[in-house]
N, C-alpha and C positions, 0 to 999 in steps of 0.2 A: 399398475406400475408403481414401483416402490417409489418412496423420496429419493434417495439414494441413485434410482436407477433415471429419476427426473430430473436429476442434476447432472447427470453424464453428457459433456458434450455432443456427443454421438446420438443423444436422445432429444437434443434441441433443433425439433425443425424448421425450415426456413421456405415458405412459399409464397406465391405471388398469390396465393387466393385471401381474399377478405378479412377472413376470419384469423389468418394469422401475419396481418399490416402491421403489428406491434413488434414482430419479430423480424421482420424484415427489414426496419429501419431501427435505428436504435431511437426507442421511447423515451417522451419526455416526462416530468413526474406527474405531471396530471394524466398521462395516458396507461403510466403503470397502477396510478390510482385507480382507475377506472377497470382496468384488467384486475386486480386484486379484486375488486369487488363483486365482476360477473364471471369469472376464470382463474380461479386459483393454481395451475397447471400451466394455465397460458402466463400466468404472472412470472410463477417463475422460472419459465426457460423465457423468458425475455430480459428479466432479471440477472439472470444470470448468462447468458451471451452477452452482451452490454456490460456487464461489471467482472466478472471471472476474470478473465484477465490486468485489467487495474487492478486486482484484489493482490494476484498472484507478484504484481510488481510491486507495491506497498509492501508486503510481507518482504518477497527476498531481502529488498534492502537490508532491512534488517538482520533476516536470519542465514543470508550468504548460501541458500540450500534449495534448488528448487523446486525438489519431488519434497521437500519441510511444506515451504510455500504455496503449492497448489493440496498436497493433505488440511493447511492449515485454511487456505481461500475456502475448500469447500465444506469444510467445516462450519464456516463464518453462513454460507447459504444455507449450509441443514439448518441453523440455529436460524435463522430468519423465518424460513419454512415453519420451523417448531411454533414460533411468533407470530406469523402471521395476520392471525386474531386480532393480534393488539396493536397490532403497527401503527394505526391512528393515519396521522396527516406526516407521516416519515416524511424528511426527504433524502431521497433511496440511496444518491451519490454519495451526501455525506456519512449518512450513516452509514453503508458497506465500507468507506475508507478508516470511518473510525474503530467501527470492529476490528477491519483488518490490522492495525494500528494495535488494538488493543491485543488481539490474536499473538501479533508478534511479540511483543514484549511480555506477554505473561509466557511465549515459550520459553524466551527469554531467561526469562527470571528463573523458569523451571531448571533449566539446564544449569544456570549457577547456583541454583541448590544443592543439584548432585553432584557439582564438581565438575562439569564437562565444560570444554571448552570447544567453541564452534570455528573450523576452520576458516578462513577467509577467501572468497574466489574473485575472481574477478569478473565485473561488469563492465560496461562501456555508457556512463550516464554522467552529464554537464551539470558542473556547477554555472550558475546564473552571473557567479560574481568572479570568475577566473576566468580569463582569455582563452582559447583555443588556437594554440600558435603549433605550423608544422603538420607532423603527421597524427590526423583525428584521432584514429584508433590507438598508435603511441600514446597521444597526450590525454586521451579519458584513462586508460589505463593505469596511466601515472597519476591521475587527480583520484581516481576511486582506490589506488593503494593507499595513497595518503592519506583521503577520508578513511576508511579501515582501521589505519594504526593511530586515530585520534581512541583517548579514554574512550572507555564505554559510555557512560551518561555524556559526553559530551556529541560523540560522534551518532547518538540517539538525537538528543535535543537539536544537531545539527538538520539530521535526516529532514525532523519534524520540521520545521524549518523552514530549510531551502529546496528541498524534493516534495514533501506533502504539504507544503504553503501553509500551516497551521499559524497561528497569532503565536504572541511569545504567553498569550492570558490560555489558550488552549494547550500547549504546551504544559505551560504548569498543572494544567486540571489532569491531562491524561498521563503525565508523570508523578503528581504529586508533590510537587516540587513550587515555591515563589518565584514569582516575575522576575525579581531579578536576578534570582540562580538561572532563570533561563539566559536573561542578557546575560551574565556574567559567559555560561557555556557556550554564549555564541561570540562572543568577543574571544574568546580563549579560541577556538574553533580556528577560526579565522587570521590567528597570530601563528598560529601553528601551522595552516596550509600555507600561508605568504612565506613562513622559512623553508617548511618541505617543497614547494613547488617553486621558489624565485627565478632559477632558472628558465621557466615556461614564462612565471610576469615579466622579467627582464628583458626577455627575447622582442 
């Protein structure tokens, strides 16, 4: 079986027998350690059942596109695959979200080299720190357009944030960017959703 053809969901099985317990439940990192090291195959279709999808939703955020997003998730597992070897004492979670992370923004970047500009669509995902008044699906709607039409490095650094939990010291390393360019972006962030959304805090 190829890599490629061992990443296809359709190729990840799931059974009650023994030998495949790790795929049945989702694994914790010592038990993906332990699959790395006597099953490389079994590693990663557990691997990647388990995080494929986290992958796929880290990415869109970013890149508003979701046949982008799952090209760009399984991208992120061939490249692990390719690594394997050297993964060491990984831990799988964070590392698959920081690739994914990283995935996004370098398409990112790719795209405003050539001049394209990525359409925005819409999702349905909460912010932690704006109320949910009314109708659900109305009111994410309204919060993820306005997240949208923040700047770009701002509504980046926001993502990282408040959707991927990153520190404001993490932030800075995987943007490139100081600490407090990142507080500053998230303060700016934040001033900008309370006048776009008031209507919702108000209520």
């Amino acid at each position: 079986m190829k890599v490629s053809e061992s990443l296809n969901p359709r190729n990840v099985k799931s059974s009650s027998q023994p030998g495949n317990l790790y795929i049945c439940n989702m694994p914790g990192n010592d038990q993906l350690q332990v699959l790395l090291k006597e099953d490389e195959r079994q590693f990663m279709a557990a691997l990647f059942k388990s995080y494929f999808t986290p992958a796929c939703k880290t990415i869109y955020r970013f890149v508003q596109d979701m046949s982008v997003a799952e090209d760009l998730a399984q991208d992120v597992f061939i490249k692990i695959w390719n690594k394997r070897a050297g993964l060491g004492e990984v831990y799988f979670k964070a590392y698959i979200q920081r690739s994914a992370i990283n995935a996004a923004l370098d398409y990112l970047d790719k795209k405003k080299r050539r001049g394209v500009h990525t359409e925005l669509e819409e999702e349905n995902m909460q912010i932690p720190v704006l109320p949910m008044q009314g109708n659900l699906r109305e009111t994410a709607a309204k919060i993820d357009a306005a997240v949208n039409e923040l700047p770009e490095k701002c509504r980046e650094v926001f993502i990282l944030s408040r959707y991927e939990e990153l520190s404001y010291k993490e932030i800075a390393s995987t943007l490139n960017i100081s600490v407090k360019t990142v507080e500053n972006q998230v303060m700016t962030a934040l001033k900008k959703l309370r006048v776009s959304l008031k209507e919702l805090i108000s209520n």
